[in-house]
MIDOSE-1310 file (N, C-alpha, C; in nm, 2 decimals, decimal comma, always signed):
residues 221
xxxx	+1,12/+3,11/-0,39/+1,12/+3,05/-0,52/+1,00/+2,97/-0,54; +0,94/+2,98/-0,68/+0,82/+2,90/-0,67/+0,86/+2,76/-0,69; +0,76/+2,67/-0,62/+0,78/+2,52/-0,65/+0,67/+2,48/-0,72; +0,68/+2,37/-0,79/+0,59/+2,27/-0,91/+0,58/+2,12/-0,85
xxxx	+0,50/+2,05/-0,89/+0,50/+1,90/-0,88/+0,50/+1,91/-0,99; +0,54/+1,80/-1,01/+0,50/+1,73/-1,22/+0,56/+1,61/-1,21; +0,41/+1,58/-1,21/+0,37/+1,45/-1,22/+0,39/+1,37/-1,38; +0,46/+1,23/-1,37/+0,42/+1,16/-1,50/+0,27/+1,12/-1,45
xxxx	+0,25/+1,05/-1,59/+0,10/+0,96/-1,59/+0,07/+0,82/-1,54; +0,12/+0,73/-1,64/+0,10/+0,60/-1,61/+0,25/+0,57/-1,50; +0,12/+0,47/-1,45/+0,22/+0,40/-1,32/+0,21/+0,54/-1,17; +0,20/+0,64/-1,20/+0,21/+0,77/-1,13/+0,12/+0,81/-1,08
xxxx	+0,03/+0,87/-1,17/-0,12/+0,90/-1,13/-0,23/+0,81/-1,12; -0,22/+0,72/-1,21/-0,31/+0,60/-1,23/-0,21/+0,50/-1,29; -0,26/+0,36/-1,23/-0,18/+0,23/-1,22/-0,24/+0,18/-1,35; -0,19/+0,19/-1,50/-0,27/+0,13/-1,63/-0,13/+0,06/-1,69
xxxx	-0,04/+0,00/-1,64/+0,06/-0,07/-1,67/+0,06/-0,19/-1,74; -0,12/-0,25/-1,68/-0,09/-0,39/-1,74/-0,20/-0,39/-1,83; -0,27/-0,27/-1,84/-0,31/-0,24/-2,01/-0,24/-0,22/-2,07; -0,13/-0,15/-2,09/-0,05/-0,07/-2,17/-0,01/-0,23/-2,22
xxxx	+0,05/-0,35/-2,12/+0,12/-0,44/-2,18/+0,01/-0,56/-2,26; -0,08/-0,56/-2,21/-0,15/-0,65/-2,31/-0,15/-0,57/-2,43; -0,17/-0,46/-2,47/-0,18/-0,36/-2,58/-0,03/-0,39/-2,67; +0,06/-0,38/-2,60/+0,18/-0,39/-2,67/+0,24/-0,55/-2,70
xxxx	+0,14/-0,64/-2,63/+0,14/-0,81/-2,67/+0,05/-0,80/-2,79; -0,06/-0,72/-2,81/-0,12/-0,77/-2,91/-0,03/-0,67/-3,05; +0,00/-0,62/-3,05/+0,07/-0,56/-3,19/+0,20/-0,57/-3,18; +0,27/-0,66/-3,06/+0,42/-0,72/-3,10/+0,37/-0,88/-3,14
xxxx	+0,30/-0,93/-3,12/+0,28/-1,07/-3,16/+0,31/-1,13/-3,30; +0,26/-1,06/-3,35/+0,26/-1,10/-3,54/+0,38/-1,08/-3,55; +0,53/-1,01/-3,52/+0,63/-0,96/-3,54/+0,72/-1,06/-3,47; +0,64/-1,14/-3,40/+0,74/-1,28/-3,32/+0,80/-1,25/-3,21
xxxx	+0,75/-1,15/-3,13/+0,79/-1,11/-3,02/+0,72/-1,12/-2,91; +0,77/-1,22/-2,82/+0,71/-1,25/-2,67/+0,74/-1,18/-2,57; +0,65/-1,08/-2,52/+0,65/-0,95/-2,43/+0,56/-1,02/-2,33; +0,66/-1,03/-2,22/+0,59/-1,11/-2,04/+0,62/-0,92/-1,96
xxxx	+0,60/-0,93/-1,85/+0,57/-0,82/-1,76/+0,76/-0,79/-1,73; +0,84/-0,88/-1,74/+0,92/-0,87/-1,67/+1,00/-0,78/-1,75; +0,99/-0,81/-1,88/+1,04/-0,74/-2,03/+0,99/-0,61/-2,02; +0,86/-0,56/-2,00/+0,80/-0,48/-2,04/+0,82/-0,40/-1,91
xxxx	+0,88/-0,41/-1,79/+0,91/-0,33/-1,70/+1,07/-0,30/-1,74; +1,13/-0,32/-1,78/+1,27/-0,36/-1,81/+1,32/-0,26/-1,92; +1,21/-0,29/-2,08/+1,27/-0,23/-2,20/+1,18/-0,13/-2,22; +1,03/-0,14/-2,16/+0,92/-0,05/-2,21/+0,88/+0,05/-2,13
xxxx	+0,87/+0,02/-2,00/+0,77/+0,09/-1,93/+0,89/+0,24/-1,90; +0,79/+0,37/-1,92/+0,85/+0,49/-1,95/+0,93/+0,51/-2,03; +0,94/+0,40/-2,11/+1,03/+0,46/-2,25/+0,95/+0,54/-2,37; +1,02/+0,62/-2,47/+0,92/+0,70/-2,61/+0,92/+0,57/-2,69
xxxx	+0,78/+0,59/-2,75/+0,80/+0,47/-2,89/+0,90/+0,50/-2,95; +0,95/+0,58/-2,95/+1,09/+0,55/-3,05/+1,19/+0,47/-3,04; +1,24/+0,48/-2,84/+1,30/+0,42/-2,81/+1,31/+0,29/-2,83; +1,11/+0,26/-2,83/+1,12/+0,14/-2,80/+1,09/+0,09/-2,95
xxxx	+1,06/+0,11/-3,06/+1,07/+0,07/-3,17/+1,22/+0,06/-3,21; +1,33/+0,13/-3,16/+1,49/+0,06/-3,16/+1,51/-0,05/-3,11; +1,46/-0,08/-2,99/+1,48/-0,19/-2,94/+1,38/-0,32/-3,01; +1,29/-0,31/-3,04/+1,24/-0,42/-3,04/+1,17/-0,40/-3,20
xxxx	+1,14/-0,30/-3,27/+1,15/-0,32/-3,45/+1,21/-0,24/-3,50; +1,36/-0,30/-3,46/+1,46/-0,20/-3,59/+1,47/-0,27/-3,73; +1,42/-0,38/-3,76/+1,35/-0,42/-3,89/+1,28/-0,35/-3,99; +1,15/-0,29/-3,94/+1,06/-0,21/-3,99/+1,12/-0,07/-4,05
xxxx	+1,05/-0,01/-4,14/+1,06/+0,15/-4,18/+1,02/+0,21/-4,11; +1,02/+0,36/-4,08/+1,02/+0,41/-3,97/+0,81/+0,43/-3,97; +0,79/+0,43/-4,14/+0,66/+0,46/-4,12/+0,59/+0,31/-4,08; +0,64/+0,21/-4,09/+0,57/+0,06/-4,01/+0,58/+0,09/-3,89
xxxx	+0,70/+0,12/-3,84/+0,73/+0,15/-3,66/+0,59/+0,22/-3,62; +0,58/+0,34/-3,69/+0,48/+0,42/-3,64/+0,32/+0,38/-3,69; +0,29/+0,30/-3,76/+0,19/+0,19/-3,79/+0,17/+0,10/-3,66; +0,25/+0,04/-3,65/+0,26/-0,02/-3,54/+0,22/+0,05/-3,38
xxxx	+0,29/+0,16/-3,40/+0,28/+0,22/-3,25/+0,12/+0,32/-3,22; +0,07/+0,31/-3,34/-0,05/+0,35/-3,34/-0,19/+0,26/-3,33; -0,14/+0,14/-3,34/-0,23/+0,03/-3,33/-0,22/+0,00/-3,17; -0,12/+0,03/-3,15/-0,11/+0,01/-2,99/-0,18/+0,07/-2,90
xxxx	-0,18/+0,21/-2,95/-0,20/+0,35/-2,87/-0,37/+0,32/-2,83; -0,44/+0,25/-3,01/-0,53/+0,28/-3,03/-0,58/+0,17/-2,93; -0,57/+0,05/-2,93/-0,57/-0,06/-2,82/-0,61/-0,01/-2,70; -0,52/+0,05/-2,63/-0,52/+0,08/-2,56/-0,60/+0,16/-2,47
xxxx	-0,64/+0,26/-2,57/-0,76/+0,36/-2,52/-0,91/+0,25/-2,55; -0,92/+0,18/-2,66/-1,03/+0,10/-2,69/-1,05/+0,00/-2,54; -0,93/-0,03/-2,47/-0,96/-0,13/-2,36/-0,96/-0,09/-2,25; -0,87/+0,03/-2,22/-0,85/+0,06/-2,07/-0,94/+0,05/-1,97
xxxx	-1,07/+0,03/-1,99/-1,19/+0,03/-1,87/-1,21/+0,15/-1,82; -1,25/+0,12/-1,66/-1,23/+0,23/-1,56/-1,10/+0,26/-1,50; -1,05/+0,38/-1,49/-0,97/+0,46/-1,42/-0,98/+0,50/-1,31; -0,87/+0,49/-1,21/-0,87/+0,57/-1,06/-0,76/+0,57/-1,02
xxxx	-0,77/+0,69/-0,99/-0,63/+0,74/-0,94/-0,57/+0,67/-0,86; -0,44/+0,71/-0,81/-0,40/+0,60/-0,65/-0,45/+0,66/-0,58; -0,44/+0,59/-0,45/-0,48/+0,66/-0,34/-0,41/+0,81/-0,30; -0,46/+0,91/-0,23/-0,42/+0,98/-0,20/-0,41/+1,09/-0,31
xxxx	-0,37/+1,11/-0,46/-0,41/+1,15/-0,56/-0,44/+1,33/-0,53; -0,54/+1,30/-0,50/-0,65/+1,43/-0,50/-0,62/+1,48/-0,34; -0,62/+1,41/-0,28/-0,57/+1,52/-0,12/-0,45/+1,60/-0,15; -0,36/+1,53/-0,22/-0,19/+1,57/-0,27/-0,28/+1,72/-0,36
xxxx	-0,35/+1,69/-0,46/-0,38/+1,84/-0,56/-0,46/+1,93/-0,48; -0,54/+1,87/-0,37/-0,61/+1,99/-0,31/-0,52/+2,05/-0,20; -0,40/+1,98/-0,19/-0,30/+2,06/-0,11/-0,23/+2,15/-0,19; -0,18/+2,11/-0,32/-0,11/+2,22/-0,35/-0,21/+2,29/-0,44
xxxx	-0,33/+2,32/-0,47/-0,43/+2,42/-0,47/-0,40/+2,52/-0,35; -0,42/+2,44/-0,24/-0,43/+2,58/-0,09/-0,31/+2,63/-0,06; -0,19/+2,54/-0,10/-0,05/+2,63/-0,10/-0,01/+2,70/-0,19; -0,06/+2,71/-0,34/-0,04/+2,75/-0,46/+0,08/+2,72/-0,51
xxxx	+0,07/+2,60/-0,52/+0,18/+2,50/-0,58/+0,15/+2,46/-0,76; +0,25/+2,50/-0,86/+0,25/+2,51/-0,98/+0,21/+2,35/-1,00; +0,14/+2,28/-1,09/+0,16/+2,19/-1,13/+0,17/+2,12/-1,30; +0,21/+2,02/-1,32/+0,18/+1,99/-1,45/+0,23/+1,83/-1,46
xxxx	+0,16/+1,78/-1,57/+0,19/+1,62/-1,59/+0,31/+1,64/-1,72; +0,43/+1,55/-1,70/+0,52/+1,51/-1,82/+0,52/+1,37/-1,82; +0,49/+1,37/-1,93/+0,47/+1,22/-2,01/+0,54/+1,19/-2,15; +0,59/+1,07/-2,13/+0,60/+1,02/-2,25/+0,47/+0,95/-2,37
xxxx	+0,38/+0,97/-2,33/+0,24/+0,90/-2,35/+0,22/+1,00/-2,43; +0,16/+0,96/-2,57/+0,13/+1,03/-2,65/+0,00/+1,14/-2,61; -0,02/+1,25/-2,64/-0,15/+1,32/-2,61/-0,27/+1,30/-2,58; -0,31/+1,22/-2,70/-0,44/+1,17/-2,72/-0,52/+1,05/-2,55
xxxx	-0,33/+0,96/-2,52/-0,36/+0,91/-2,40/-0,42/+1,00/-2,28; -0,27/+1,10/-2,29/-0,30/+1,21/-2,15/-0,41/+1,27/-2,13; -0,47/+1,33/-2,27/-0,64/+1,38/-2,26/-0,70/+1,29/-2,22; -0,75/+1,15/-2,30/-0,85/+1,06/-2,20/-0,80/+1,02/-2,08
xxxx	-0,71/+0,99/-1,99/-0,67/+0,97/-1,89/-0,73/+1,04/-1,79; -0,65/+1,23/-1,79/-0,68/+1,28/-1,70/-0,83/+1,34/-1,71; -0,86/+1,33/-1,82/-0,99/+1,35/-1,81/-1,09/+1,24/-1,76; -1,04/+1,18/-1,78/-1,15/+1,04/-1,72/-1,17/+1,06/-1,58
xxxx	-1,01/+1,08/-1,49/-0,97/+1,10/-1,38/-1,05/+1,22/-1,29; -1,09/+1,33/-1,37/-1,13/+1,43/-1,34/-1,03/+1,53/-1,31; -0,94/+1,53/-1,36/-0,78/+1,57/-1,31/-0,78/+1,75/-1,39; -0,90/+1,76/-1,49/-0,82/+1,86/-1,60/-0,81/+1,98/-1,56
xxxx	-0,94/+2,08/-1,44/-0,85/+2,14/-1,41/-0,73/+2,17/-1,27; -0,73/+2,07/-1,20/-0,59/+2,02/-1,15/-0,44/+2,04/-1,21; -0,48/+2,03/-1,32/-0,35/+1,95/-1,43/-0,34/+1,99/-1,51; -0,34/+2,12/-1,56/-0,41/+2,19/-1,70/-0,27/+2,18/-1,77
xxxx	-0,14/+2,17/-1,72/-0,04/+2,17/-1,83/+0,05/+2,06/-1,84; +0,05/+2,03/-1,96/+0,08/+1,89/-2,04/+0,24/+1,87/-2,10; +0,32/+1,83/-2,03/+0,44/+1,82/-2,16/+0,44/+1,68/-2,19; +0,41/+1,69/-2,35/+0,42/+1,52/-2,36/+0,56/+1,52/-2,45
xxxx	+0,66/+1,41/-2,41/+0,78/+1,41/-2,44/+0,79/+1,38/-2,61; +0,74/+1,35/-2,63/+0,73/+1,30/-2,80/+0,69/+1,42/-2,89; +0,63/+1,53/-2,80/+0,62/+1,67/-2,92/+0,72/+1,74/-2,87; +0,85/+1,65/-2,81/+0,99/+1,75/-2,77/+1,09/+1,71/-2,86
xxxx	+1,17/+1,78/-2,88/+1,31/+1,70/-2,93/+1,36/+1,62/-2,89; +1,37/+1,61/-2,75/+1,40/+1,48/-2,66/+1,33/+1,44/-2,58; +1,27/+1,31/-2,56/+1,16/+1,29/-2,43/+1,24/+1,17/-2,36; +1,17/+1,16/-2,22/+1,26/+1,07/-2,16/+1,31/+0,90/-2,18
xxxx	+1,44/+0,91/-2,13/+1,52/+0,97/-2,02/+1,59/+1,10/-2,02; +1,60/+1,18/-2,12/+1,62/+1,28/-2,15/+1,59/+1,39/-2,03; +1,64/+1,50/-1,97/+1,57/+1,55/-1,87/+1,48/+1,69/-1,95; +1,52/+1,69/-2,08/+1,44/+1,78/-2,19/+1,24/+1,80/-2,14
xxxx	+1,19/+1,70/-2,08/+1,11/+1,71/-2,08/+1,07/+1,76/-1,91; +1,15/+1,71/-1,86/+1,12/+1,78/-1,67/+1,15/+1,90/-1,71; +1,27/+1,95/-1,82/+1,29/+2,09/-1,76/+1,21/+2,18/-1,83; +1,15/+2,12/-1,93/+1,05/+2,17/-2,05/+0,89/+2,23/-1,90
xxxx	+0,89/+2,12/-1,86/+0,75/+2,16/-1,75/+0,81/+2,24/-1,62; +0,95/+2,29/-1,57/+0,95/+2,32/-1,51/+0,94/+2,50/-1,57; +1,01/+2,50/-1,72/+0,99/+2,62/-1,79/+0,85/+2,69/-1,78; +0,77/+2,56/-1,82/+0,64/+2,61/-1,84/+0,53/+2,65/-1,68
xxxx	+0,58/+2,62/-1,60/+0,54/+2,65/-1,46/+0,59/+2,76/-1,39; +0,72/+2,77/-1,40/+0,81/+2,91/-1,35/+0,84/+2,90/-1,27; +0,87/+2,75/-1,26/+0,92/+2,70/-1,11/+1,07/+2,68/-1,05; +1,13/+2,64/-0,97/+1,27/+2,63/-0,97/+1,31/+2,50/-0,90
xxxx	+1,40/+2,41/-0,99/+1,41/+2,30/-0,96/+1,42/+2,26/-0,83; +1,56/+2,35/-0,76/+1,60/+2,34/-0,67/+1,50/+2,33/-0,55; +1,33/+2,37/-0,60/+1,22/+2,39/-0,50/+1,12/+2,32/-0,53; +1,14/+2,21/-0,64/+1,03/+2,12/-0,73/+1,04/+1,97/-0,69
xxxx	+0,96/+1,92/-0,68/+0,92/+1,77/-0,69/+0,88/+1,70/-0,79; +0,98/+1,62/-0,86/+0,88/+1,55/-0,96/+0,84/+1,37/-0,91; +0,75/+1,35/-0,98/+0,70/+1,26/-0,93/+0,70/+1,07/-1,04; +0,78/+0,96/-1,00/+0,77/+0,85/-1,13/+0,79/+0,74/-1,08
xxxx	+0,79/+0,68/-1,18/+0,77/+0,52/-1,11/+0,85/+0,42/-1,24; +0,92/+0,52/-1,29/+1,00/+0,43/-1,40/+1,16/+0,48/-1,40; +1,20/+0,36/-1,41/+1,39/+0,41/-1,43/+1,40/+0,54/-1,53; +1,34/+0,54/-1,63/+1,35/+0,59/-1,74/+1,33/+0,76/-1,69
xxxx	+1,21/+0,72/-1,63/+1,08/+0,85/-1,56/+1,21/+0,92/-1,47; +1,25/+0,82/-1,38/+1,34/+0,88/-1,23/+1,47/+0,98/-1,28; +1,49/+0,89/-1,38/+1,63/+0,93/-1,46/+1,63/+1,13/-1,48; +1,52/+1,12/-1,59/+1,49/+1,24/-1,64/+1,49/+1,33/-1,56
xxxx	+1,41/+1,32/-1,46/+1,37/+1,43/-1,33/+1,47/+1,44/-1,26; +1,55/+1,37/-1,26/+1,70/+1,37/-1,13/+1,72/+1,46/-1,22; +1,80/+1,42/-1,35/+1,85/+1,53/-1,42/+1,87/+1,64/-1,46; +1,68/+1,68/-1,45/+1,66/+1,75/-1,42/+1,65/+1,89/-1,32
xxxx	+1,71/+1,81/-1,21/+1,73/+1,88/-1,10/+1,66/+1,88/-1,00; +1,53/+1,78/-1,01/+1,43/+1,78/-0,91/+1,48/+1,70/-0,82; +1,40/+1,66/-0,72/+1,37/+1,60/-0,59/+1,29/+1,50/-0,63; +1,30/+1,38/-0,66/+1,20/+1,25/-0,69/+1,15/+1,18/-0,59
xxxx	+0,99/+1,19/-0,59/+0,92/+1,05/-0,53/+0,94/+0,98/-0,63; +0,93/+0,85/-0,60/+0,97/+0,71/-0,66/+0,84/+0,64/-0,64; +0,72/+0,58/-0,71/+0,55/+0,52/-0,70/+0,67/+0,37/-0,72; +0,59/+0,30/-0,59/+0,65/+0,14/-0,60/+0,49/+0,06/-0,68
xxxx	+0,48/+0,14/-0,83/+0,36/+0,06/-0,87/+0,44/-0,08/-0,92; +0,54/-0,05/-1,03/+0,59/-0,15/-1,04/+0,72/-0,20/-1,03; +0,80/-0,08/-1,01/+0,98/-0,10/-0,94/+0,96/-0,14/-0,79; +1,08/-0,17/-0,73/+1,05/-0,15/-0,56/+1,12/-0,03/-0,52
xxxx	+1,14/-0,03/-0,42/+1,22/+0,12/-0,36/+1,36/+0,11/-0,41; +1,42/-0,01/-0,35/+1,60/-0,01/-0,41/+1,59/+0,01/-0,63; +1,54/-0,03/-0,66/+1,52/+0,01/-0,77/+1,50/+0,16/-0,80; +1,42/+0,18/-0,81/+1,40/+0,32/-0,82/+1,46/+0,41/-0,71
xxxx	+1,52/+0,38/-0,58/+1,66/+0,46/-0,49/+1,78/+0,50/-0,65; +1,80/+0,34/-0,65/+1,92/+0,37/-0,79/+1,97/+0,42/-0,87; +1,80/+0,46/-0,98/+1,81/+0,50/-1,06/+1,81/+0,62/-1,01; +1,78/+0,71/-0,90/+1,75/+0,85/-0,87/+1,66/+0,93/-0,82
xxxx	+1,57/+0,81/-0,76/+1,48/+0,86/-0,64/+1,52/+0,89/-0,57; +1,50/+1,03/-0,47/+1,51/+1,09/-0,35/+1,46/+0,99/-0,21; +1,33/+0,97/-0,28/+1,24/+0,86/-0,17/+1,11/+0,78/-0,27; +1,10/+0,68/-0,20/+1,02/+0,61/-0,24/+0,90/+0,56/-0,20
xxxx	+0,76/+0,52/-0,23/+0,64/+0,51/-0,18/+0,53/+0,43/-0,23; +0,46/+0,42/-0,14/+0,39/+0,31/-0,22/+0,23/+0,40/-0,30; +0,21/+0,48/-0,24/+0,11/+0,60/-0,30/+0,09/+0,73/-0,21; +0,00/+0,81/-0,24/+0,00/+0,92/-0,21/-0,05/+0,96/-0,03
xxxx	-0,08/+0,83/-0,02/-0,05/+0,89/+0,14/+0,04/+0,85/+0,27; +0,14/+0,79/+0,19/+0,22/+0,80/+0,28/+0,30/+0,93/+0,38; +0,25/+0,95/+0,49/+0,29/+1,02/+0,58/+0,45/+1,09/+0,56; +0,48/+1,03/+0,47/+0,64/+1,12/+0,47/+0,67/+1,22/+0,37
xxxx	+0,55/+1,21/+0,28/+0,54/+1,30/+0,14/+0,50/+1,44/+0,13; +0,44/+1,46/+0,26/+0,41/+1,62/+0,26/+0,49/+1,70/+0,33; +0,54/+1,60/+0,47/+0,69/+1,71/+0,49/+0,80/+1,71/+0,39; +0,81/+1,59/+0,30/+0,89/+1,60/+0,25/+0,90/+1,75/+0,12
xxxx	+0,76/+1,72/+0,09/+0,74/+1,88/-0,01/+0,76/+1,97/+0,05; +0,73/+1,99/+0,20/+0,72/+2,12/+0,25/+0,89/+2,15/+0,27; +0,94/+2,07/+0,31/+1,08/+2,07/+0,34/+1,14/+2,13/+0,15; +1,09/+2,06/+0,06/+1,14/+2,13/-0,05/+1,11/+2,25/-0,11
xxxx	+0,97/+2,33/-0,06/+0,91/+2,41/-0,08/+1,06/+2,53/+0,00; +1,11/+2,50/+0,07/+1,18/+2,58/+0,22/+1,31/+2,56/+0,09; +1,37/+2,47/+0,05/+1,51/+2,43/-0,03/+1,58/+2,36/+0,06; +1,52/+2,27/+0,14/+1,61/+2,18/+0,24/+1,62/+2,04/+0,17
x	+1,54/+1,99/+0,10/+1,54/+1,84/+0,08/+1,61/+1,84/-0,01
């Protein structure tokens, strides 16, 4: 059976967590909302603006919500700096290049993010297919969007790895039927164990992550 990785983005492939939250301090501010790291790991990090416009401007019309979530977006690309993958990154994609391992990024992150990201990264053709959860009916926690990339790969869960570093993120892919690494960018391991990590790590070279694919590549993990 063929196997896939699919990978989310942020926190995953590149650590831009505490961009994203200055970005969403500066366009929750005027609205009287005090967003610290601990909040924004908690209510925001891997959730859809939708989600997160329930939680935190169910005041607004839906077209201020998305005023709002576009000032953010834009922020964000305006500040982000330089990009770099985690470690290990690219040995992981030149491995599943030589084993012809399917891949693709699923994200909640609007498009416009995923294009400059992985392109920044050098990732595009690595990574050529994109499910961003927000052009789905359901994005995560939803598993609509793992199984949307596992559709689009031709892969079979039971032989797939997906890869996150958010409750939100771990959730979907369990559900999806994958095998989850768990990125300790900003959960720890018992956190993301909980939510539905298989295993957990701190980046991409940890020594336990390639048997562990190959083991799933076989249908044992």
């Amino acid at each position: 059976m063929k196997t896939a990785l699919l990978f989310d983005l942020d926190g995953t492939l590149v650590d831009t967590d505490a961009e994203h939250l200055v970005a969403f301090q500066h366009v929750f501010a005027p609205h009287g909302i005090a967003l610290d790291r601990a909040l924004y790991v908690q209510k925001i990090m891997g959730y859809s603006n939708d989600l997160i416009a329930r939680d935190f401007l169910p005041h607004l019309a839906p077209a201020q919500q998305a005023a709002v979530f576009e000032a953010k977006e834009a922020a964000y690309r305006a500040n982000v700096g330089a990009l770099v993958a985690l470690p290990g990154v690219e040995a992981l994609l030149a491995y599943a290049d030589a084993h012809g391992l399917a891949r693709a990024v699923v994200t909640n992150a609007p498009r416009a993010n995923a294009e400059m990201v992985l392109t920044a990264l050098g990732f595009d053709r690595h990574l050529p297919i994109r499910v961003i959860g927000g052009e789905l009916e359901r994005a995560k926690p939803h598993p609509l969007p793992y199984l949307t990339g596992l559709a689009r790969t031709g892969a079979s869960a039971a032989h797939s790895v997906g890869f996150e570093d958010s409750r939100s993120g771990v959730r979907s892919a369990a559900a999806a039927g994958l095998a989850v690494v768990g990125l300790t960018t900003s959960l720890d391991e018992a956190a993301l164990i909980e939510a539905g990590a298989t295993i957990a790590i701190a980046d991409y070279t940890d020594p336990r992550l390639l048997p562990f694919i190959h083991q799933r590549m076989l249908g044992d993990a």
